[in-house]
C-alpha positions in Angstrom: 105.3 100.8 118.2 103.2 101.8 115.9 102.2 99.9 112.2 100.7 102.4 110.9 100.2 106.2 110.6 97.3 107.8 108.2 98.8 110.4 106.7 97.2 112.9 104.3 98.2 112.0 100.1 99.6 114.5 97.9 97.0 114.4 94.9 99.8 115.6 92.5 102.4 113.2 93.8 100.2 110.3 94.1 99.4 111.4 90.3 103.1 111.1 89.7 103.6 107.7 91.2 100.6 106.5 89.3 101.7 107.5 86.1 105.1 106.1 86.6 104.1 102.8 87.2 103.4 100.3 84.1 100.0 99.2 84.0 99.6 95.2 83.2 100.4 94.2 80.1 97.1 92.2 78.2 98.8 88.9 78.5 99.6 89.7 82.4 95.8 90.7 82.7 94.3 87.4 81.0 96.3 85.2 82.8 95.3 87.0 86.3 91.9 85.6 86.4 91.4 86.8 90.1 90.4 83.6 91.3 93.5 82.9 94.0 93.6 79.5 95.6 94.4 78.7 99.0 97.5 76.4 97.7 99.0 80.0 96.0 98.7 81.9 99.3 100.5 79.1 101.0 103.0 78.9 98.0 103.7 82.7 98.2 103.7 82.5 102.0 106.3 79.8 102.1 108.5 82.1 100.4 108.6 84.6 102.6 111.9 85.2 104.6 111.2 84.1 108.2 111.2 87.4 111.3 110.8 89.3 107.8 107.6 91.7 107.4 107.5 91.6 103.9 105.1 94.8 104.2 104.2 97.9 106.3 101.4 95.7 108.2 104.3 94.4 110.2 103.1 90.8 110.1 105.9 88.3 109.4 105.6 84.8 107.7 105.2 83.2 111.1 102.2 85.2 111.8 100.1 83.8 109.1 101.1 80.2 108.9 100.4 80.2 112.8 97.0 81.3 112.6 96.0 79.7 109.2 94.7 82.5 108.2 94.8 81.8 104.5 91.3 81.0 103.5 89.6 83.8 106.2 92.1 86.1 104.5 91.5 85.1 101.0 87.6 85.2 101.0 88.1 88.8 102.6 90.1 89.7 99.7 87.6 87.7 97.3 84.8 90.0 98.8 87.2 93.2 98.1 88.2 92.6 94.4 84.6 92.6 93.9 
């Protein structure tokens, strides 16, 4: 079973998409000061459905609260957003 395929990206559709998609309102940016906590990934973990990949990674809920992943995870992302 495979997660994941790279697949070549359409410059003009990609364009498309991008365009169609509202970009973050000032209020929405100020109040996303980038600095997640662990306590919010666990908050937006818990609501996860359970079985239920909520993305094309294919990792359910169960997945991260097994391995408690959050704070690995969150520094990795830290490290990206930057």
């Amino acid at each position: 079973m495979l997660i994941y395929v790279a697949e070549t990206v359409d410059a003009d559709e990609m364009k498309q998409f991008l365009d169609f998609a509202d970009p973050l309102s000032r209020s929405a940016l100020t109040a996303s000061d980038g600095n997640t906590t662990v306590e919010e990934c666990v908050v937006a973990i818990d609501k996860m459905e359970n079985n239920k990949a909520p993305e094309t990674d294919g990792l359910p809920k169960e997945f991260y609260s097994f391995f408690d992943l959050f704070a690995t995870l969150l520094g990795i992302c830290r490290a990206c957003w930057q």
